[in-house]
C-alpha positions as CSV (number, residue, x, y, z in Angstrom):
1,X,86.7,170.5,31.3
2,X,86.1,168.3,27.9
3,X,89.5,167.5,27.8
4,X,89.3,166.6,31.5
5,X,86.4,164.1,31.4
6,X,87.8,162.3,28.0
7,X,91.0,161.7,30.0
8,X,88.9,160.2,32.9
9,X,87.2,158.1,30.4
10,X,90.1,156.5,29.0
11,X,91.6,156.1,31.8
12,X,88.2,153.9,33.6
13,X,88.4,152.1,30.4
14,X,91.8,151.3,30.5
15,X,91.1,150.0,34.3
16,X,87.9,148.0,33.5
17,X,90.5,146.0,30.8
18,X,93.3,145.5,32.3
19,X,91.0,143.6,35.4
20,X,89.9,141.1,32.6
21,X,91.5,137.9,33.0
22,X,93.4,136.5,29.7
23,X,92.4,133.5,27.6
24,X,94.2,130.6,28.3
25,X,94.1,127.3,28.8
26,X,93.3,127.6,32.7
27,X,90.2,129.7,31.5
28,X,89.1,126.9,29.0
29,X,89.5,124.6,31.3
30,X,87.1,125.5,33.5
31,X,84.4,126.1,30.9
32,X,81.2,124.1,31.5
33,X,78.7,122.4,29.3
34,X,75.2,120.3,29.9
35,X,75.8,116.1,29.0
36,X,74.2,113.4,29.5
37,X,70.4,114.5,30.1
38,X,67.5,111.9,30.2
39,X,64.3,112.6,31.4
40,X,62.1,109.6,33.1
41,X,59.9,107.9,31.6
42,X,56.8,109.3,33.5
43,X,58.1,112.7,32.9
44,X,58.3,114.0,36.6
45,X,62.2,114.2,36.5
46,X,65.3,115.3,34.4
47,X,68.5,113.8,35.0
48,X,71.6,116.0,33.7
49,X,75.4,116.6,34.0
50,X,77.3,119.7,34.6
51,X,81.0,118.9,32.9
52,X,83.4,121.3,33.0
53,X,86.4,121.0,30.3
54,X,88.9,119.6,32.5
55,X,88.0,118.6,36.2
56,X,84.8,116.7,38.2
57,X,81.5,117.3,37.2
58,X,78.3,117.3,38.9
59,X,75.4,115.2,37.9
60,X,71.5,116.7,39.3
61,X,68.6,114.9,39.7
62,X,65.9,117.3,39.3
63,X,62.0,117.7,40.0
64,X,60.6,119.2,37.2
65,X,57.4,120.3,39.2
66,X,58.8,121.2,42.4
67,X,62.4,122.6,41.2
68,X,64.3,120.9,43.4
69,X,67.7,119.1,42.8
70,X,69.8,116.1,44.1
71,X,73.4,117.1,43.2
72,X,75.7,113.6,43.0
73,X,79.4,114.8,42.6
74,X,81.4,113.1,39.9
75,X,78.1,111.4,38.9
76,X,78.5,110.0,34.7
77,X,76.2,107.3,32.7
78,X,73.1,107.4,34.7
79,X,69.5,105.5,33.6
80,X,65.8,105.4,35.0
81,X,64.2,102.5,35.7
82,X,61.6,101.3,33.7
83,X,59.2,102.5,36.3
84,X,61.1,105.8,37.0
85,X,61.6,105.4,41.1
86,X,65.4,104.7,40.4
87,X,68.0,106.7,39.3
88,X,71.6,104.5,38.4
89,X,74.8,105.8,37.6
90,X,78.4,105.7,38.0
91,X,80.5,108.0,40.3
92,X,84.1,108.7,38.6
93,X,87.0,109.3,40.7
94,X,88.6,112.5,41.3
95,X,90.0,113.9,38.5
96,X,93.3,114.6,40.3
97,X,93.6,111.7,41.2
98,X,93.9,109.9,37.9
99,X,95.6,112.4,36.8
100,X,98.2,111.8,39.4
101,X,98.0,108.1,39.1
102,X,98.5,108.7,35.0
103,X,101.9,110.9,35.4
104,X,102.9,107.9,37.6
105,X,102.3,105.9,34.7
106,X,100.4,103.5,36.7
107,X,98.6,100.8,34.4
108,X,95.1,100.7,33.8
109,X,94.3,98.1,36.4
110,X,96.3,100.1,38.7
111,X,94.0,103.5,38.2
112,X,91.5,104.8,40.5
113,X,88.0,103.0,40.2
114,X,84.5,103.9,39.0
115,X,81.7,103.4,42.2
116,X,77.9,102.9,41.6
117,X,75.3,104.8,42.8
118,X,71.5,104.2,43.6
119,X,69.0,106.4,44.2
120,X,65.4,105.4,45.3
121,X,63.4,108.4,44.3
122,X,60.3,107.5,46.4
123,X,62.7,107.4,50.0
124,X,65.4,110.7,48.8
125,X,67.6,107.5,49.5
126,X,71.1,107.2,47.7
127,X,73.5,104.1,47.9
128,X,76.9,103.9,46.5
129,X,78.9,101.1,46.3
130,X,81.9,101.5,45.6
131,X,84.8,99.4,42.9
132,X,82.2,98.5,40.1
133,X,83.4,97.8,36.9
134,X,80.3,97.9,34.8
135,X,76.5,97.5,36.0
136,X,73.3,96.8,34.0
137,X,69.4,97.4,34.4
138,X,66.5,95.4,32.6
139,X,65.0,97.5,30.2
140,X,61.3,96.1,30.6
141,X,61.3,95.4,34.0
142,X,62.0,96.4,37.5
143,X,63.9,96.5,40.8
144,X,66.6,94.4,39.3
145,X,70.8,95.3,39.2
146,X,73.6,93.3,38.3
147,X,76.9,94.7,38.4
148,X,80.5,93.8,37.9
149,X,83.2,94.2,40.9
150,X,85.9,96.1,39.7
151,X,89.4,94.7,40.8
152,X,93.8,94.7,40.1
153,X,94.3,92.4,37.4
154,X,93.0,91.7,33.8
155,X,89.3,91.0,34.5
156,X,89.1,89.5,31.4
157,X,92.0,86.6,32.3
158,X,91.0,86.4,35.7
159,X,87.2,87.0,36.2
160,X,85.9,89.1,39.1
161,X,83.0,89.0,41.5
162,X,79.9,89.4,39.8
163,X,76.7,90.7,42.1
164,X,73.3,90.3,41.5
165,X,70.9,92.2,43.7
166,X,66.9,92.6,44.1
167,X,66.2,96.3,45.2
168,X,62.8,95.1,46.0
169,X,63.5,92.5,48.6
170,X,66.3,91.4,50.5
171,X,67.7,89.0,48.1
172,X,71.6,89.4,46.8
173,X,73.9,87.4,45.5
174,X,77.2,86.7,43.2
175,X,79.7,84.6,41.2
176,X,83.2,84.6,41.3
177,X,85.7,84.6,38.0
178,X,83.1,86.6,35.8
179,X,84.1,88.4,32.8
180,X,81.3,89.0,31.0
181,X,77.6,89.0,31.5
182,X,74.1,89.8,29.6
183,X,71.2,90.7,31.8
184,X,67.9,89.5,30.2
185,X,65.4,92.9,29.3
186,X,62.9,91.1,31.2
187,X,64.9,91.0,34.8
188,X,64.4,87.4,35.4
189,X,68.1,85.7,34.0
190,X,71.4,86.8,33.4
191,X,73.9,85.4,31.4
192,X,77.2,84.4,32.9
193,X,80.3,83.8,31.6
194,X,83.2,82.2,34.1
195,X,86.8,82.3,33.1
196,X,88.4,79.2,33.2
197,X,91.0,78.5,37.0
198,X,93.1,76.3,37.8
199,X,90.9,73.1,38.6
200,X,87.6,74.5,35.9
201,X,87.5,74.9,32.6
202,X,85.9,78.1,31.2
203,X,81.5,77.8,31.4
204,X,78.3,80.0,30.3
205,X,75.5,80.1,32.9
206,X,72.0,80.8,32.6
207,X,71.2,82.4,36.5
208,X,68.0,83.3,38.0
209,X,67.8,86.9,39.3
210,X,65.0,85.7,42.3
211,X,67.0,82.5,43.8
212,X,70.2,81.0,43.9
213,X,69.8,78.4,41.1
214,X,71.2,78.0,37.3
215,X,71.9,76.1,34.7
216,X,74.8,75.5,32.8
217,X,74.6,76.6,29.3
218,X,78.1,75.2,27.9
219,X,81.2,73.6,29.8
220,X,84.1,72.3,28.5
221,X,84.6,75.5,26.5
222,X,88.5,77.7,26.1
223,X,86.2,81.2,26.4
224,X,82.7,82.7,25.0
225,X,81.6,86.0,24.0
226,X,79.8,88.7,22.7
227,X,76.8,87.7,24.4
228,X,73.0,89.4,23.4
229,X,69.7,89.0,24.3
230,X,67.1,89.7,21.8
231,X,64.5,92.4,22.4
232,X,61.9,90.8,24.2
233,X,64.3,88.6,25.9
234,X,63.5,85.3,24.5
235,X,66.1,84.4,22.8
236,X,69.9,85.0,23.0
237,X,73.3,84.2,21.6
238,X,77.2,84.7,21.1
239,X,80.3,83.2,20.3
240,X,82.3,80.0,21.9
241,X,85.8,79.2,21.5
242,X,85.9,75.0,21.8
243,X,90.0,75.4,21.8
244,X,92.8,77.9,21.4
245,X,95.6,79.7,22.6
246,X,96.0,83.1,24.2
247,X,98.2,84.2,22.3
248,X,96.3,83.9,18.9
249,X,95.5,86.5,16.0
250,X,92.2,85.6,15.6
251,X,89.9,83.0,17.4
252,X,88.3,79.7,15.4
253,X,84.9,80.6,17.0
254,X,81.3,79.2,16.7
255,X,78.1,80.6,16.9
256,X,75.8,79.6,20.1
257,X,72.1,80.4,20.2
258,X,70.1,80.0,23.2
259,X,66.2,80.2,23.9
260,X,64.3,80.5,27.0
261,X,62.9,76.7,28.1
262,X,66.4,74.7,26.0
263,X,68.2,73.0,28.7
264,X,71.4,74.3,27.1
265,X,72.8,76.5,24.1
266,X,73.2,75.0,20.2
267,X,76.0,75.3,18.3
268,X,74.2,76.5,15.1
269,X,76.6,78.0,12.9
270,X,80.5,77.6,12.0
271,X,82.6,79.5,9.4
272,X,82.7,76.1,7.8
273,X,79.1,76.5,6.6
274,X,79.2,76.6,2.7
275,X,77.4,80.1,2.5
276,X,80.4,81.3,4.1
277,X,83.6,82.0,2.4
278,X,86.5,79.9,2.4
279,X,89.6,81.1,5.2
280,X,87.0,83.4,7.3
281,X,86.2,83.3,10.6
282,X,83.9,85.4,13.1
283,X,84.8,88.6,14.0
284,X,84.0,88.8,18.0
285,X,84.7,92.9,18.1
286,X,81.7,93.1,15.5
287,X,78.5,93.4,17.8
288,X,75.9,90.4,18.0
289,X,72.6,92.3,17.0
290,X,69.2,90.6,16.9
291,X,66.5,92.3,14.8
292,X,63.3,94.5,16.4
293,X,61.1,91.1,15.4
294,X,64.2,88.7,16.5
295,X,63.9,86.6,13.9
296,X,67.4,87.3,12.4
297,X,71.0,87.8,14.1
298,X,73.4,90.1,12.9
299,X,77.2,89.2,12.6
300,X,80.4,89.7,11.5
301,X,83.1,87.5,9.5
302,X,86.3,88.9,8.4
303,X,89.4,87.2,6.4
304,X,91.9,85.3,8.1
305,X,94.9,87.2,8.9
306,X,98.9,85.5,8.1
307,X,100.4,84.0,10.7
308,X,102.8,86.4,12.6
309,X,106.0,85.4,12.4
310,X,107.5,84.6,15.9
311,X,110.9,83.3,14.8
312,X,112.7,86.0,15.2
313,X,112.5,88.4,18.6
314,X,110.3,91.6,18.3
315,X,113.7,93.7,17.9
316,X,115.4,91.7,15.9
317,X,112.7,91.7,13.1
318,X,112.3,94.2,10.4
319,X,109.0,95.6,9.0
320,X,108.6,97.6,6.0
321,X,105.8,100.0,5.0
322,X,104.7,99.8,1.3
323,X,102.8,102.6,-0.6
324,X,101.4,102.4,-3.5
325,X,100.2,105.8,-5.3
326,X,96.9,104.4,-6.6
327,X,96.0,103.3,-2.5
328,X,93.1,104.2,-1.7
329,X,94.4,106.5,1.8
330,X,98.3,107.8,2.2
331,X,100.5,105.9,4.1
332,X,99.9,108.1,7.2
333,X,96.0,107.7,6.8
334,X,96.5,103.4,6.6
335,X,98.8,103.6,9.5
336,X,96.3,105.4,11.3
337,X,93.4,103.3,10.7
338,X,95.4,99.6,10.2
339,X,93.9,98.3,13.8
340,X,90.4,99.5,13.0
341,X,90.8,97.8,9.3
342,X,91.8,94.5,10.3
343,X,89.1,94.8,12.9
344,X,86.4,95.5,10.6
345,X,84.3,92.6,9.6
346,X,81.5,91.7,6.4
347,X,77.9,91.2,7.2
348,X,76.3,88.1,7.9
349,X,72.5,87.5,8.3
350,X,71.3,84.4,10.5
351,X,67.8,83.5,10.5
352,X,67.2,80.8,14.0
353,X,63.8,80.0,12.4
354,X,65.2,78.1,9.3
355,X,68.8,78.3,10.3
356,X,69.2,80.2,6.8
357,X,72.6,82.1,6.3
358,X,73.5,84.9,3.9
359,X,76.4,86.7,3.3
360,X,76.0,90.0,2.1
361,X,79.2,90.0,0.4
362,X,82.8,91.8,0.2
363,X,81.5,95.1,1.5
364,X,83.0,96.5,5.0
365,X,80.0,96.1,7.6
366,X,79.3,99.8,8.8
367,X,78.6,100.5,5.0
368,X,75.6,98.3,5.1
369,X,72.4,99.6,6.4
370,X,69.0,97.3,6.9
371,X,65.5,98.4,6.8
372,X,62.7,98.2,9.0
373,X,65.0,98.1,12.2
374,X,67.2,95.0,10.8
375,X,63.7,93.5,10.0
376,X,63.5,94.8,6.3
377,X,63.4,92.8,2.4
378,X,66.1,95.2,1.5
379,X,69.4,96.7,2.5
380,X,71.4,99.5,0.7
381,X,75.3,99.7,0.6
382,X,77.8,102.3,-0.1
383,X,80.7,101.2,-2.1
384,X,83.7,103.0,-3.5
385,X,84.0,103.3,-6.7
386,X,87.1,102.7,-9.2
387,X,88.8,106.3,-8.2
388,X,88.8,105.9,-4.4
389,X,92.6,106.9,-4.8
390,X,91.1,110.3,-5.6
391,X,90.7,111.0,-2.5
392,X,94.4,111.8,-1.9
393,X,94.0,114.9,-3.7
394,X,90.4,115.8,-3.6
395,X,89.6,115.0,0.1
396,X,86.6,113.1,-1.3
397,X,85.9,109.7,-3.2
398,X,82.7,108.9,-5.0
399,X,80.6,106.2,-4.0
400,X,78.5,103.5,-6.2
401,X,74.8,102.7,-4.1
402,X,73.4,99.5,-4.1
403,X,70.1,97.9,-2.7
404,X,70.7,94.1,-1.5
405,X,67.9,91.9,-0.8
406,X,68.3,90.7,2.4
407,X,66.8,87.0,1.5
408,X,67.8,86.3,-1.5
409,X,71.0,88.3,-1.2
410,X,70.5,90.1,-4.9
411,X,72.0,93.1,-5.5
412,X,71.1,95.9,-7.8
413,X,73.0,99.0,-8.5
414,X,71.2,102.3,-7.9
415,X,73.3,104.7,-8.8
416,X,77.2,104.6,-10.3
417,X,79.7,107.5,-8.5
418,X,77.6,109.2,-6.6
419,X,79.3,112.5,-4.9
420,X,78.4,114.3,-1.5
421,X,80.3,115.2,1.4
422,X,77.1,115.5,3.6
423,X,74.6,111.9,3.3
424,X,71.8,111.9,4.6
425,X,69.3,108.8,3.5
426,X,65.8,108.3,4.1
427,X,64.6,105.3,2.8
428,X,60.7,104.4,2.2
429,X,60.4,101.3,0.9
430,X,56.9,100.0,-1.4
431,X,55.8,96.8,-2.8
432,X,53.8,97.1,-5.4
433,X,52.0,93.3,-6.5
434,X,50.8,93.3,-10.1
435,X,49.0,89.9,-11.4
436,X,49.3,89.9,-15.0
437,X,47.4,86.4,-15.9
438,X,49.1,83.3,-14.1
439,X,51.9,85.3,-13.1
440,X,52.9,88.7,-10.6
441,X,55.7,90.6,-10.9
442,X,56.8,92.3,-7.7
443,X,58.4,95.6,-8.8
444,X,60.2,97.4,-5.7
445,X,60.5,101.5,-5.7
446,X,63.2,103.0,-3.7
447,X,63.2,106.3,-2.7
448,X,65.9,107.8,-1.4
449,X,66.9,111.6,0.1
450,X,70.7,112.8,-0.8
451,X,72.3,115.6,1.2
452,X,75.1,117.3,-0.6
453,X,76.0,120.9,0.3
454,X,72.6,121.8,1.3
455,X,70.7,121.1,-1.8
456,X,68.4,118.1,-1.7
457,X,67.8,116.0,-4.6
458,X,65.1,113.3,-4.9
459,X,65.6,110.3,-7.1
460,X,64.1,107.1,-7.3
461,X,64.9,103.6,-8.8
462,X,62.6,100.8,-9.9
463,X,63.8,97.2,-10.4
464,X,62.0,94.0,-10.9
């Protein structure tokens, strides 16, 4: 009998496994995870997405009181209104389609589009609309959209139709041969730029978002870019090209700055300017970036490249790789990273008030971090140090920390190769006056919070 109900057992168990699917790559695929959740700024709803690993995902709109959900399939990148009774987002195509369109080797242009959706919380009302490229929302005001028309072609050659649209009132309209565009944060103007056709050159205009009317901000121009408002929406800026070709490395731009009641944009800044160095010019992929207060602009410059040479055809010309042991990365690693290296750019601080401009100096822009929300006296950098080739062999490279000060552009060396594979910083910074007869000293004291395998050190520095 014993003998009868261990068989039985083995044999359920050996029934129960073999029904279990295996682990494969049509099992992973369908596993699911939560993206994308925001909750709106009154609290009273939750937006979230549902993704599996490879396939459409569902986004829900949910009422935190009442449990109830508004399920938008394929729904991505969706925002609240500043008053939380609209709900924006994108709605991707279907995943089998792009993936059909993508063993077709279709180009990008050629690929199935991105729609927009809007949902008015207050009605249970959703609108989609559909070939958008891009769309954007004030941040401190309402019932405003302006979004991008999605199109064949290279949008940024040719321009598409941009839309701008009052959910509030009845009132829509749109520009042709757009490629780029800034909405104020205070819903009232957009910035638009307009490729250059045929019979017009290339323009920035400065568009109401309640009428038809505008004003022209530059004409006469080869292209613009990189446009930004500032927080409050004041003041804004980016790049022009006066003259160029398409087919160039590296543009000759200049910067443009713009404030609400100028009848047109400034030139105030070229790579000319003596606190500049000599053969730079602006790097356009480096982010424009105004500070919490506004009152200084962010940018990029980086070193201007050789010329390529173009007497020769592409496969008639022969390129060699050279390697030195003491490089800083293997060959494989600079090969890797060579477009994001001759993208990278060197900080530059711009002050509109004074028109004051500092260089920061020869130290790669993402390894430069400002106080205070870009508004701080101080900055602190991470250099390598002499061994960076190191890192070949020890999968690590120590670092020298400086604090620069972000006026007068001084720099002060904190501590020499410094090692950690996990940073952390917290930075507090203190002024501390001290009047010793007709003169103060200012002494500084920077305190700083190093991560490195779990074990937290405290140090801190004092300079004059």
């Amino acid at each position: 009998m014993k003998l009868a109900a261990l068989f039985l057992g083995l044999s359920l168990c050996t029934f129960v496994f073999a029904q279990k699917k295996p682990l494969d790559h049509s099992v992973y695929d369908q596993w699911q995870s939560v993206k994308e959740t925001i909750i709106q700024p009154q609290g009273q709803f939750i937006v979230y997405s549902i993704v599996p690993q490879e396939g459409d995902g569902q986004l829900y709109i949910r009422n935190i009181s009442t449990k109830e959900s508004i399920q938008i399939d394929r729904g991505a990148q969706a925002n609240f209104s500043e008053d939380g009774m609209y709900v924006f987002g994108k709605i991707k195509p279907f995943f089998a389609e792009t993936r059909k369109a993508k063993i077709e080797k279709k180009k990008a242009d050629e690929l199935p589009k991105d729609s927009l959706f809007i949902y008015d919380i207050k009605k249970a009302h959703l609108d989609k609309i559909a070939n958008v490229k891009s769309f954007q929302t004030p941040s401190k005001a309402n019932g405003s959209l302006v979004y991008l028309l999605d199109k064949k072609g290279d949008i940024n050659k040719e321009g598409s139709e941009l839309v701008i649209q009052n959910l509030k009132t009845t009132f829509k309209h749109s520009f042709k041969n757009v490629a780029q565009y800034a909405l104020n944060p205070n819903g009232q103007q957009v910035i638009v730029y307009k490729v250059p056709t045929k019979t017009n050159s290339a323009e920035v205009l400065l568009a109401n978002l309640n009428d038809t009317t505008y004003r022209k901000l530059n004409t006469s121009i080869y292209s613009a870019t990189g446009f930004v408002w500032d927080e409050v929406g004041e003041q804004a800026a980016y790049f022009v090209e006066k003259d160029s070709t398409s087919k160039a490395l590296q543009k000759n731009y200049q910067l443009h700055y713009f404030q609400l009641g100028m009848d047109t944009s400034l030139k105030v800044l070229e790579t000319s300017h003596p606190n500049i160095p000599k053969n730079y010019v602006f790097g356009a992929d480096k982010k424009l970036q105004f500070s919490k207060s506004g009152k200084v602009l962010e940018l990029g410059i980086q070193p201007i490249l050789p010329i390529k040479d173009t007497s020769l055809p592409e496969f008639e010309r022969v390129s060699l790789d050279i390697w030195h042991y003491a490089d800083a990365q293997l060959q494989p690693m600079q090969l890797k990273n060579l477009e994001s290296i001759l993208k990278s750019t060197e900080k530059v601080l711009f002050r509109p008030a004074n028109k004051s401009v500092l260089y920061l100096g020869k130290i790669n822009d993402r390894d430069i971090k400002i106080g205070n929300e870009g508004d701080g006296d101080w900055a602190y950098a991470t250099i390598d140090s002499a061994d960076a080739a190191s890192f070949q062999w020890q999968g690590f490279t120590k670092k020298d920390l400086y604090a620069i000060h972000t006026e007068s552009g001084k720099k002060q060396l904190l501590h020499h190769n410094w090692k950690g594979s996990l940073i952390a910083f917290s930075l507090i910074w203190q002024v501390l006056k001290i009047k010793q007869s007709a003169s103060s000293i200012l002494s500084v004291f920077i305190y700083f919070i190093v991560v490195i395998k779990s074990e937290i050190l405290f140090e801190s520095y004092s300079f004059i």
